[in-house]
Every structure is written in structure tokens, then in C-alpha cells.
C-alpha positions in Angstrom: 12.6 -0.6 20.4 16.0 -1.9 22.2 17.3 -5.0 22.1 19.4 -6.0 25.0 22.9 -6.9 23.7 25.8 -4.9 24.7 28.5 -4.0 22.2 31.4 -1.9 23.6 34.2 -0.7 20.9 37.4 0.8 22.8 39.9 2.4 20.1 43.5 1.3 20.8 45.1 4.1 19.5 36.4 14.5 10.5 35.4 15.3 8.2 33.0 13.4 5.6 33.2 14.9 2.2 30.6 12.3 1.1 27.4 10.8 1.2 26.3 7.5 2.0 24.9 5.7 -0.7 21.4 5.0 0.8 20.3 2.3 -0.8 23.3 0.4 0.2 22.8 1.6 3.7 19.5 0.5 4.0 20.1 -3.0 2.6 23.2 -3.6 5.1 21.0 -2.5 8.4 18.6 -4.1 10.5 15.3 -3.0 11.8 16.2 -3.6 15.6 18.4 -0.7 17.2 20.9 -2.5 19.7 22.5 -0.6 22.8 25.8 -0.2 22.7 28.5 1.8 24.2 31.7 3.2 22.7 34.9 4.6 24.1 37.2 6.7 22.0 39.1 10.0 21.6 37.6 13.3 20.5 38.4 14.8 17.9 38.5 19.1 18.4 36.7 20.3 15.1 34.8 24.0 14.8 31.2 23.5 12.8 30.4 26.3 10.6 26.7 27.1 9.2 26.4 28.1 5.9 24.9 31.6 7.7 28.1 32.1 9.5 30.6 32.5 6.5 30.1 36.0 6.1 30.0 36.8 10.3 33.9 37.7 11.9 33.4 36.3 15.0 35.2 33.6 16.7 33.5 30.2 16.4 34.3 28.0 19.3 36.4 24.6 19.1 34.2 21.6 20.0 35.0 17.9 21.0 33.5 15.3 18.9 33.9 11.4 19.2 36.4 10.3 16.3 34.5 7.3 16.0 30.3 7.0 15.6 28.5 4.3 16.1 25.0 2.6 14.8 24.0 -1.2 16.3 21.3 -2.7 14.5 19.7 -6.1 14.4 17.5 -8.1 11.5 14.4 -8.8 12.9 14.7 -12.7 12.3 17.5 -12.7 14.7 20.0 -13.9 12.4 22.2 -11.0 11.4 24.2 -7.9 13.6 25.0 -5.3 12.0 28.1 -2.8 13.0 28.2 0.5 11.5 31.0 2.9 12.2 31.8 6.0 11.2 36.0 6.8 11.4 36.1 11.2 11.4 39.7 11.1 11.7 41.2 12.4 8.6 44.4 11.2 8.7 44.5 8.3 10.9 43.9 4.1 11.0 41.5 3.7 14.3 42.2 0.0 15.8 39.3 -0.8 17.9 38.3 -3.5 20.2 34.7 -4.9 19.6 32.8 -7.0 22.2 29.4 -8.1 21.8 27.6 -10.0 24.4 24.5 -12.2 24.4 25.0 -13.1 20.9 26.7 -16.3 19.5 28.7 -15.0 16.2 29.6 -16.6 13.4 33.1 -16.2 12.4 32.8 -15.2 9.0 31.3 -11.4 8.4 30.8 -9.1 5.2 32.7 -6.0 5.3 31.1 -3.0 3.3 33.4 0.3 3.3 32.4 3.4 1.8 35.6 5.5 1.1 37.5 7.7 -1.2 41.5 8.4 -1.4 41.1 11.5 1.0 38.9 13.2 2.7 38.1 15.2 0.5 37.1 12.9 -2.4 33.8 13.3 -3.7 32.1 11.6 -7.3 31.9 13.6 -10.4 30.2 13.2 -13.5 34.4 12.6 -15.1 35.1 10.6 -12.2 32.4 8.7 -10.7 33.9 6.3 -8.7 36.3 8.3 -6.6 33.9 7.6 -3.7 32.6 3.6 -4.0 32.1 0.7 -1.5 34.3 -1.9 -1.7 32.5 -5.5 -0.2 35.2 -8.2 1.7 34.5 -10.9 3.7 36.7 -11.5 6.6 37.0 -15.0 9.0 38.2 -13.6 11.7 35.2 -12.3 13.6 33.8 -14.0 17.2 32.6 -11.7 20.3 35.8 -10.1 20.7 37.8 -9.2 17.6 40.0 -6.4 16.6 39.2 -4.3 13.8 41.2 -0.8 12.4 38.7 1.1 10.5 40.5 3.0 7.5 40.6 7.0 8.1 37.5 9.2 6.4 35.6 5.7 6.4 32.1 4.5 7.1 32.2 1.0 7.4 29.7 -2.0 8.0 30.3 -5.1 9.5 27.7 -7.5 8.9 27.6 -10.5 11.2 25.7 -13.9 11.3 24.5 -16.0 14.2 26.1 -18.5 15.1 
């Protein structure tokens, strides 16, 4: 089911080496998926299957969005949630976010799920190389800037006004 609020996130100018912690995912998502719309840069990349590692041939370049994008909504109405997904390695993305049809509160919870590079990942010596760190920001209405750190999945979790 769709819910009609529009959210359109314009970058102003990866790879994952992790996993989402699910639980924490689940908890900071709504039930409702919300349209939305994103403009951004691709990203060329080449995916590799597991199958292909021993083949020699040539595995084409492909474009892929830098940024990636999940809009949910609780089901009470009360909470937006913004989940983003920065694949640049190397790179701060500053985006534009819009949302329409939706009074916001100003102040929002900030959950990021990130390591030092990309290529950071939780050991059994080192368990909290990957972690999410929780901030709350005030600067949040319908249009707000936002610069989502590089190898990052982040959620911004918005109240009604």
C-alpha cells in the first residue's frame, strides 16, 4: 500500500562491507511504504557472482545510483521515516530533502550505521568496528539539507508536527 506524500532528495554534490543490524532496522521503519523520488549521480561499479571468479571474461561496468532510498510511514500517522543508503566510498553526499503533505516536527532521531572505511566489518577481537551511533538533530522541517557520511546507511526518523 502507498501513501501519497512525495519526498524528492537531490544530491548537491559502493560498496557495503556490512550488514544492517535487523533488529535495529525493523524498530526504526514504518509499516506504510511512501512514494518518493530521488535524483543523484551514478556510481559505475562492475558486480561479480561468486560463480564468476574463476571465468576470464570481461564483466561489464554498470551505473548504479550513489544514493538508495526507502520511505516509510508508522501506521498511526505520527512518524516518517528516511532511510538512505550513501554507496560512495569515499565521498560526503549533501542532499536536499523535501517532503510534502506532511507537517514535520523539527526535531528528528538520526540512526547511522557505519564503520571507518568501507571495508570495516565486526569481529569477534573487535566488535564494534561497525555500530550505530543515535543523534538527534533540530534542524529538520520539509525542506532541510542533510550530507550523509560515505559507506553509510542512515535513518532519519521524523515526527508530525
Amino acid at each position: 500500500m502507498f501513501w501519497e506524500l512525495s519526498i524528492l532528495i537531490k544530491p548537491k554534490w559502493s560498496k557495503l562491507h556490512f550488514i544492517w543490524h535487523l533488529n535495529s532496522y525493523t524498530e526504526h521503519t514504518g509499516d506504510i511504504a511512501v512514494k518518493s523520488e530521488l535524483v543523484c549521480r551514478n556510481l559505475k561499479t562492475r558486480l561479480k557472482s561468486l560463480y564468476e571468479k574463476s571465468s576470464r571474461r570481461i564483466i561489464p561496468e554498470i551505473n548504479i545510483p550513489e544514493l538508495d532510498i526507502s520511505i516509510t510511514k508508522s501506521s498511526d500517522d505520527n512518524k516518517l521515516f528516511i532511510a538512505v543508503t550513501n554507496r560512495n566510498i569515499s565521498q560526503k553526499l549533501k542532499t536536499s530533502i523535501q517532503i510534502f503533505n506532511w507537517e514535520i516536527n523539527n526535531t528528528a532521531r538520526i540512526y547511522e550505521l557505519n564503520g571507518k572505511d568501507y571495508t570495516s566489518l565486526n569481529t569477534f577481537e573487535k566488535p564494534d568496528e561497525v555500530k550505530i551511533t543515535e543523534s538527534i538533530t533540530h534542524t529538520i522541517s520539509n525542506l532541510f539539507e542533510y550530507e550523509f557520511p560515505p559507506h553509510s546507511v542512515t535513518i532519519i526518523e521524523c515526527q508530525k508536527k
